[in-house]
C-alpha positions as CSV (number, residue, x, y, z in Angstrom):
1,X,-166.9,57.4,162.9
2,X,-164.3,55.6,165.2
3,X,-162.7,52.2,163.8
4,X,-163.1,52.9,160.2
5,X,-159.8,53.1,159.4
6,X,-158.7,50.2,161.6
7,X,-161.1,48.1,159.7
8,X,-160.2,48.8,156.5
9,X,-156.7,48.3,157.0
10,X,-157.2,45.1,158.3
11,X,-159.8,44.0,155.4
12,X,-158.0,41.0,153.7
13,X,-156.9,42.5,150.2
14,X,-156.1,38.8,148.8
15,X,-159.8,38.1,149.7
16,X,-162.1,40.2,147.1
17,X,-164.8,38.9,148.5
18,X,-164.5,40.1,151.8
19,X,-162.7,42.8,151.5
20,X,-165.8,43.9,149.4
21,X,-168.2,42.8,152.3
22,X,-166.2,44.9,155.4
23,X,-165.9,47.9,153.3
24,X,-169.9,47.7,152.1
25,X,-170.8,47.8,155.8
26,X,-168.3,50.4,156.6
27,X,-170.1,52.4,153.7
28,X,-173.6,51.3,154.7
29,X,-172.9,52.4,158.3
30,X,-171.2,55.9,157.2
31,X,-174.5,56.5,155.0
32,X,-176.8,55.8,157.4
33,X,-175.0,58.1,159.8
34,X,-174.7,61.0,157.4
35,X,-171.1,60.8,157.7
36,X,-168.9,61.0,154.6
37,X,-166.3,59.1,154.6
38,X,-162.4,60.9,155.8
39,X,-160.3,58.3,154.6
40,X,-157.0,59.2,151.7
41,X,-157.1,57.6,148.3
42,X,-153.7,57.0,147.3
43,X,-154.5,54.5,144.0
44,X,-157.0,53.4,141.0
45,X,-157.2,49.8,142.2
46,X,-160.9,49.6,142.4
47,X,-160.5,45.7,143.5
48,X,-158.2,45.7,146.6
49,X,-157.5,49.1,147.6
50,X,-160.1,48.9,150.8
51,X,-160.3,52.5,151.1
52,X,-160.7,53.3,147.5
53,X,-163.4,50.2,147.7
54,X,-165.3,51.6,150.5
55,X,-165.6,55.4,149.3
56,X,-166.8,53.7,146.4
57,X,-169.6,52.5,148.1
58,X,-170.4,55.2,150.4
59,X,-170.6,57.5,147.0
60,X,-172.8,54.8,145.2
61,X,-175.4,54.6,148.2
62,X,-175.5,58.6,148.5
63,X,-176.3,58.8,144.9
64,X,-179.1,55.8,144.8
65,X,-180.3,57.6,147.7
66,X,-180.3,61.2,146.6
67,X,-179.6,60.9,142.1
68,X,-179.4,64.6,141.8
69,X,-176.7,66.9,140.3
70,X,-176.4,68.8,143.9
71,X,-174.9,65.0,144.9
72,X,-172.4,65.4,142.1
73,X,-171.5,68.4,143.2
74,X,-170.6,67.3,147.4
75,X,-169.0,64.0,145.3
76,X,-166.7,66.2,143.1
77,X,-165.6,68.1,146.1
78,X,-165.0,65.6,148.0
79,X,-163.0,63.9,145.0
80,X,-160.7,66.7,145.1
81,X,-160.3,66.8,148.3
82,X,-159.6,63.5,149.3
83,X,-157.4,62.1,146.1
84,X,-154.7,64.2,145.9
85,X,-152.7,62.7,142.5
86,X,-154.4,64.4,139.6
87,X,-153.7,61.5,137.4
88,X,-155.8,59.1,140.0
89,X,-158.6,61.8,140.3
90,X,-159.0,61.6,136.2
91,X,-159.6,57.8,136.2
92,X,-162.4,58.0,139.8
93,X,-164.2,61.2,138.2
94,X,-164.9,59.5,134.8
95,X,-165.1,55.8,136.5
96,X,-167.6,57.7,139.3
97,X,-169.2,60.0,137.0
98,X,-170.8,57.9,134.4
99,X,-171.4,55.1,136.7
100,X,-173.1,56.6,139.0
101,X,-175.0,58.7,135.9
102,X,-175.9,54.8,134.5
103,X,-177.6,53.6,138.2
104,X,-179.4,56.7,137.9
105,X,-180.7,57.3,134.5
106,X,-184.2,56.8,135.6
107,X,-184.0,60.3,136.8
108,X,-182.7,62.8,134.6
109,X,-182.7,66.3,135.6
110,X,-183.8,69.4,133.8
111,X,-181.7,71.7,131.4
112,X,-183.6,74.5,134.4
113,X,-181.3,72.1,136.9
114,X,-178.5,72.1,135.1
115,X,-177.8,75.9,134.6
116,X,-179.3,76.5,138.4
117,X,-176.5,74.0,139.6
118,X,-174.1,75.6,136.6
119,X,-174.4,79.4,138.7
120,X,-173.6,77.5,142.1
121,X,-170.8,76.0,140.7
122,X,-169.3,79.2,138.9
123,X,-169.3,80.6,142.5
124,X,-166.7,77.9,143.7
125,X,-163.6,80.2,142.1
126,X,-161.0,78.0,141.3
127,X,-162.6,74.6,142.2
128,X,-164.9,75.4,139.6
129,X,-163.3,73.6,136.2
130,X,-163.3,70.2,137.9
131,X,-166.5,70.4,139.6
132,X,-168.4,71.6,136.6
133,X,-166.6,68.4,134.6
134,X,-167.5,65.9,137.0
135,X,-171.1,67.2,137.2
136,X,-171.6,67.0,132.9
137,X,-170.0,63.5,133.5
138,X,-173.1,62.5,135.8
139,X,-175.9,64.2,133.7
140,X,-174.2,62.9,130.7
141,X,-173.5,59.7,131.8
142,X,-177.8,59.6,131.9
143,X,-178.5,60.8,128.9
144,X,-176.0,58.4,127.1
145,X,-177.6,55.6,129.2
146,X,-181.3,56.9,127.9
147,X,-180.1,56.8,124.0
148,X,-181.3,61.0,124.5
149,X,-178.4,61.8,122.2
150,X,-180.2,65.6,121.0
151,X,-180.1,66.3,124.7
152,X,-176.5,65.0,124.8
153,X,-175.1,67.1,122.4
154,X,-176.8,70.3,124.0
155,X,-175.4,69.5,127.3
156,X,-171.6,69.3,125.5
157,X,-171.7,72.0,123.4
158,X,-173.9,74.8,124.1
159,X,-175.0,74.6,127.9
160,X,-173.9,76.7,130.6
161,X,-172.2,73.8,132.8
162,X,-170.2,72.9,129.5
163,X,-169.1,76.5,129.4
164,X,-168.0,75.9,133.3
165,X,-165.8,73.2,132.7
166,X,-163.3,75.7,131.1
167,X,-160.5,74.7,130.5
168,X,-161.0,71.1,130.7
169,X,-163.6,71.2,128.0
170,X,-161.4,68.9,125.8
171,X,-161.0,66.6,128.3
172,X,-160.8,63.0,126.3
173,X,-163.8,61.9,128.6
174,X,-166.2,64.7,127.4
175,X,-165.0,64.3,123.6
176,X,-165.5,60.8,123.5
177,X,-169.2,61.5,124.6
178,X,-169.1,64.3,122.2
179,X,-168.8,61.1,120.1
180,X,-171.5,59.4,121.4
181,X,-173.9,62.3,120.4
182,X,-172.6,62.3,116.8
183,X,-172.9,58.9,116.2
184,X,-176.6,58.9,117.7
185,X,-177.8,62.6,115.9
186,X,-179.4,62.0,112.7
187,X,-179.2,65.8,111.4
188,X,-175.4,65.1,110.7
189,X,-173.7,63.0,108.2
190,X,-171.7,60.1,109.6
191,X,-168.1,62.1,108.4
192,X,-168.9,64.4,111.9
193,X,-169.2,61.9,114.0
194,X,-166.0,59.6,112.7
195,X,-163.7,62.8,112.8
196,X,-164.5,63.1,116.4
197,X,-164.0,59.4,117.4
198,X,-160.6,59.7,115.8
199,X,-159.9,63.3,117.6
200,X,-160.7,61.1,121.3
201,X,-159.0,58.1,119.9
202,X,-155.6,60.0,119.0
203,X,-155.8,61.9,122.3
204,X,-152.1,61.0,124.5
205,X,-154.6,61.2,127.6
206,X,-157.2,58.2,126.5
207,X,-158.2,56.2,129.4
208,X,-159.5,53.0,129.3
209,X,-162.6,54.7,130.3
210,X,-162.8,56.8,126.8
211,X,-162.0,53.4,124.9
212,X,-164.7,52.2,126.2
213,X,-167.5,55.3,125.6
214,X,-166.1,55.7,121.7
215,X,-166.9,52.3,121.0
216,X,-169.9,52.1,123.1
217,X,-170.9,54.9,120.7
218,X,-169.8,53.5,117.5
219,X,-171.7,50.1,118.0
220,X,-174.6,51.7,118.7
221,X,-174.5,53.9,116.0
222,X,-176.7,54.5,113.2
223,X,-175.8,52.8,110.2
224,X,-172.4,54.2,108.5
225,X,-170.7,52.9,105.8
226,X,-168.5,50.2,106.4
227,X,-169.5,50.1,110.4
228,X,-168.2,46.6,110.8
229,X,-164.9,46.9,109.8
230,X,-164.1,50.1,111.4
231,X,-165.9,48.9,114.9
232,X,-163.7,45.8,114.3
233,X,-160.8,47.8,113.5
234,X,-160.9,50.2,116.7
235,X,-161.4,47.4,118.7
236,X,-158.6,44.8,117.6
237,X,-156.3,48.1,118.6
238,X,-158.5,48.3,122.5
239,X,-158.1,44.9,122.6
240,X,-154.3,45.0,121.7
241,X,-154.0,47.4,125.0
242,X,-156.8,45.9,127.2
243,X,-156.3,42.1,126.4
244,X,-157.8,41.4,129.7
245,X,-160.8,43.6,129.6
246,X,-164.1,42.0,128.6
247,X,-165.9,44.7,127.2
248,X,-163.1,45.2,124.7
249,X,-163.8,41.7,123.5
250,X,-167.3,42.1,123.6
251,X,-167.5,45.1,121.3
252,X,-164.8,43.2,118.6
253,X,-167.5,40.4,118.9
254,X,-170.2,43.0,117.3
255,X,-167.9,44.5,114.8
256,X,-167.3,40.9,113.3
257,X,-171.0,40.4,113.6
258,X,-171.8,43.6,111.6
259,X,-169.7,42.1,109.1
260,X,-171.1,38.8,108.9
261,X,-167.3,37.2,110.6
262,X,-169.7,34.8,112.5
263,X,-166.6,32.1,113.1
264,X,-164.6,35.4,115.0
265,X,-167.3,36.8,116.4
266,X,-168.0,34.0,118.7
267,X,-164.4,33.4,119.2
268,X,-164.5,37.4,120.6
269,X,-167.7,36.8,122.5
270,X,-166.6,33.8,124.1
271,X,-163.1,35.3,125.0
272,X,-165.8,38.3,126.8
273,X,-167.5,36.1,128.9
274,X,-164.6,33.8,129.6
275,X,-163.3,37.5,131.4
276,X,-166.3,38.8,132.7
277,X,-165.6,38.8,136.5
278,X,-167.9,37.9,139.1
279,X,-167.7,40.3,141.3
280,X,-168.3,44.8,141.4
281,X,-170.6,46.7,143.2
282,X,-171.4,49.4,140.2
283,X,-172.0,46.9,137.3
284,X,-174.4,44.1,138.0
285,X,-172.7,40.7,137.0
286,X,-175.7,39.2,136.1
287,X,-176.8,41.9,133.6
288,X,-174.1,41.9,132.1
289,X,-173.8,38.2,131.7
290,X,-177.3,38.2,130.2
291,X,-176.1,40.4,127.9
292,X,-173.1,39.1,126.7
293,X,-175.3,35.6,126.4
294,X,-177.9,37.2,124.6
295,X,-175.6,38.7,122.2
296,X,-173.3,35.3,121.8
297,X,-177.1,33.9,120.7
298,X,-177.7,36.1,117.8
299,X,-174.4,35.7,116.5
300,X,-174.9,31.9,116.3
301,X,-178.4,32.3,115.1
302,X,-177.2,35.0,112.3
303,X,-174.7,32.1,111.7
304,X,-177.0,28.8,111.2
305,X,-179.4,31.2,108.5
306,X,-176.3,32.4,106.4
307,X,-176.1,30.7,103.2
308,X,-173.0,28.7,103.7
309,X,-174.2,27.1,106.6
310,X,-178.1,26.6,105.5
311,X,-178.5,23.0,104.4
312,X,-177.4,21.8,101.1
313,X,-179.7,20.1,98.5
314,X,-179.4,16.2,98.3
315,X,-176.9,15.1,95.0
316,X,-179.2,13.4,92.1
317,X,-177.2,10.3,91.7
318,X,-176.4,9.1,88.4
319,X,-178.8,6.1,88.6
320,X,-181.4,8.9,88.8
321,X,-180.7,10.8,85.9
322,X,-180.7,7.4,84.2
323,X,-184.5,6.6,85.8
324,X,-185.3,10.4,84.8
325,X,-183.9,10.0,80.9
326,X,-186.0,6.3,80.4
327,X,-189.2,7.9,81.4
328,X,-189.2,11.0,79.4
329,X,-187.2,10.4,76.5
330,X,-190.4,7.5,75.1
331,X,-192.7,10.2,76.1
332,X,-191.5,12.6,74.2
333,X,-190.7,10.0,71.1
334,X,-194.5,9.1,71.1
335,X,-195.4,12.6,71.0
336,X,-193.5,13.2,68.2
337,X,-194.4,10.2,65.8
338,X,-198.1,10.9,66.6
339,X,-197.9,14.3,66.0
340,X,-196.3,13.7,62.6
341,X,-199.1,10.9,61.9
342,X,-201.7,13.7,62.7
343,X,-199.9,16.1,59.8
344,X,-200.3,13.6,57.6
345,X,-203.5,12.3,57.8
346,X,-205.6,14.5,59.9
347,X,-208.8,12.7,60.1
348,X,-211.1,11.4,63.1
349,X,-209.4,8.1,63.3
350,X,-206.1,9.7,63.7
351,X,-206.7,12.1,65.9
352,X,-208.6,9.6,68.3
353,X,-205.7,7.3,67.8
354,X,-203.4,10.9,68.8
355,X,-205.5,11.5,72.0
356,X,-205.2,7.9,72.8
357,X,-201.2,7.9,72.6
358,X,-201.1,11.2,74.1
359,X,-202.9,9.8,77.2
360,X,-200.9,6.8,77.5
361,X,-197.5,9.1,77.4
362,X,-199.0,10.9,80.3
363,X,-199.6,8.3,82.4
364,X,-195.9,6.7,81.5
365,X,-194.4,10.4,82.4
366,X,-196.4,10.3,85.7
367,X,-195.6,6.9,86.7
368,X,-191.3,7.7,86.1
369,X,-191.6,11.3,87.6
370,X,-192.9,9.2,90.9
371,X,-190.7,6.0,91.0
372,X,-188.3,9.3,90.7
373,X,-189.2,11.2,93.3
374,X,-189.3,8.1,95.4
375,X,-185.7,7.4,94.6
376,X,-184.4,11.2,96.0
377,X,-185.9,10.5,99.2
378,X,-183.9,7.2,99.7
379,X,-181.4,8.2,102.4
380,X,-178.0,8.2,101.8
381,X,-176.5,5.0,101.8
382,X,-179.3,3.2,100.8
383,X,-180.3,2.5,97.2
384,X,-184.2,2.5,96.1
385,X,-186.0,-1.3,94.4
């Protein structure tokens, strides 16, 4: 199409805003054409970089439009053809990959997909690796979006396309969703999946990208022992190299929560939403922000029914205990003297006379315990008459 590149070299890049407007209609014109776009990505700046911006787009609408894996297959192609730094092709496959796999997770395909696509792929020759590990990217990136973690561990360790991705099976990416799996399959212990999140964590090559799928996976976790402190722990270290990064933040503000740290959680929380940007084509803003508030919510609420915060019980004041110890202390000295008068002379007149006192105790013990109970609910500050 003629003009694109002019365009996007003249797109503001101090302007977000419209920068992301020219290159969405750029995009929305290429799709509609059926024109992929032939532009060179040269960076990972997913904000400024108008050409980086626009593919962006163009790739989003193509998978909205068509969420299969034979559109992960033309996108990984055209990945590797376009970006030609393998360090910047790393960070747009997993960026692309599970992104566009979220968007999309309302239609997963088959495993009979998969290893159809897998045979097509194995044809490429030496383009095959890299297409095979963008592809488990996208169908993985849906199955982690579904919670389907049984299906996610098949896909990662004994499928066909797995097998395809050769030598870049250990890639950190497809580790740290080996990760997610763990943490979500019920048939292991909890030792599996930890040994895996520190195998992706310890990798030289983690991206900000795996940071962020290990802890997805370890805050949404099945219970494990002591899962607050080591969520909190993994993520005061993402934090410590993402300071600016909300969703760091947001999963620290979970791992206090897990560990009843109300006062840092909504420190964390409110340091996440403080950062969330308001802006991105992939990640809806508002979701997100409903999230973040939902969650900054239940920390509060958690915190108002802990003990330390319920309310405490009014103070008996010491001209109560006085009120308390002139009521009952007579009471109980009447019973006493009557009930030695009854030993000693146990007759009808004494026992009437017994009954009598008895009753007129009673009615002394109910008339205190009331003036008493009348004095607790005095306010403070006030005295009672």
């Amino acid at each position: 199409m003629r003009g694109v590149d002019a365009r996007l070299r003249s797109a503001p890049r101090s302007d977000p805003r419209a920068l992301d407007r020219i290159c969405e209609e750029v995009a929305g014109e290429l799709h509609r054409s059926g024109t992929d776009p032939d532009l060179t990505v040269s960076s990972i700046d997913f904000t400024s970089d108008p050409y980086l911006v626009c593919a962006d787009r163009y790739w989003r609408l193509r998978f909205l439009a068509e969420p299969s894996l034979a559109t992960a297959v033309q996108c990984a192609l055209w990945i590797a053809d376009h970006v030609a730094d393998p360090a910047h092709r790393s960070v747009i496959e997993e960026k692309w990959g599970l992104g566009y796999g979220f968007i999309t997770c309302d239609t997963v395909d088959t495993d009979t997909t998969v290893e159809t696509t897998t045979i097509r792929i194995e044809r490429l020759g030496d383009r095959a690796a890299d297409v095979a590990a963008f592809v488990c990217l996208y169908q993985a990136g849906k199955l982690r979006a579904n919670f389907a973690f049984a299906a996610l561990d098949r896909l990662l360790t004994s499928s066909g396309l797995a097998r395809a991705t050769a030598h870049r099976r250990t890639d950190p990416a497809l580790t740290a969703l080996r990760v997610v799996a763990a943490f979500g399959d019920r048939a292991r212990g909890p030792r599996h999946a930890l040994d895996l999140m520190a195998q992706a964590w310890a990798h030289p090559d983690r991206s900000r990208a795996v940071t962020d799928i290990c802890l997805n996976g370890l805050a949404n976790s099945r219970p494990v022992p002591g899962h607050g402190t080591i969520l909190a722990e993994y993520a005061r270290q993402a934090v410590a190299a993402y300071p600016d990064d909300h969703a760091m933040w947001y999963w620290l503000a979970i791992g206090h929560q897990k560990n009843s740290s109300y006062e840092e959680a909504g420190a964390a929380i409110d340091e996440a939403l403080r950062l969330l940007p308001a802006n991105g084509g992939r990640t809806s803003h508002g979701l997100l922000l409903e999230q973040y508030r939902s969650r900054r919510a239940a920390i509060h609420d958690e915190q108002r029914l802990t003990p330390s915060h319920a309310p405490a019980p009014a103070p008996v004041s010491r001209w109560v205990a006085v009120k308390a110890a002139l009521v009952v202390l007579p009471a109980v000295l009447l019973c006493g003297l009557l009930g030695r008068a009854t030993a000693s002379a146990p007759n009808s007149g004494t026992a009437l006379a017994v009954g009598g006192g008895l009753l007129v105790a009673t009615v002394v013990a109910v008339a205190g315990l009331r003036l008493l109970a009348r004095d607790r609910r005095i306010p403070p500050g006030r005295t009672g008459g």
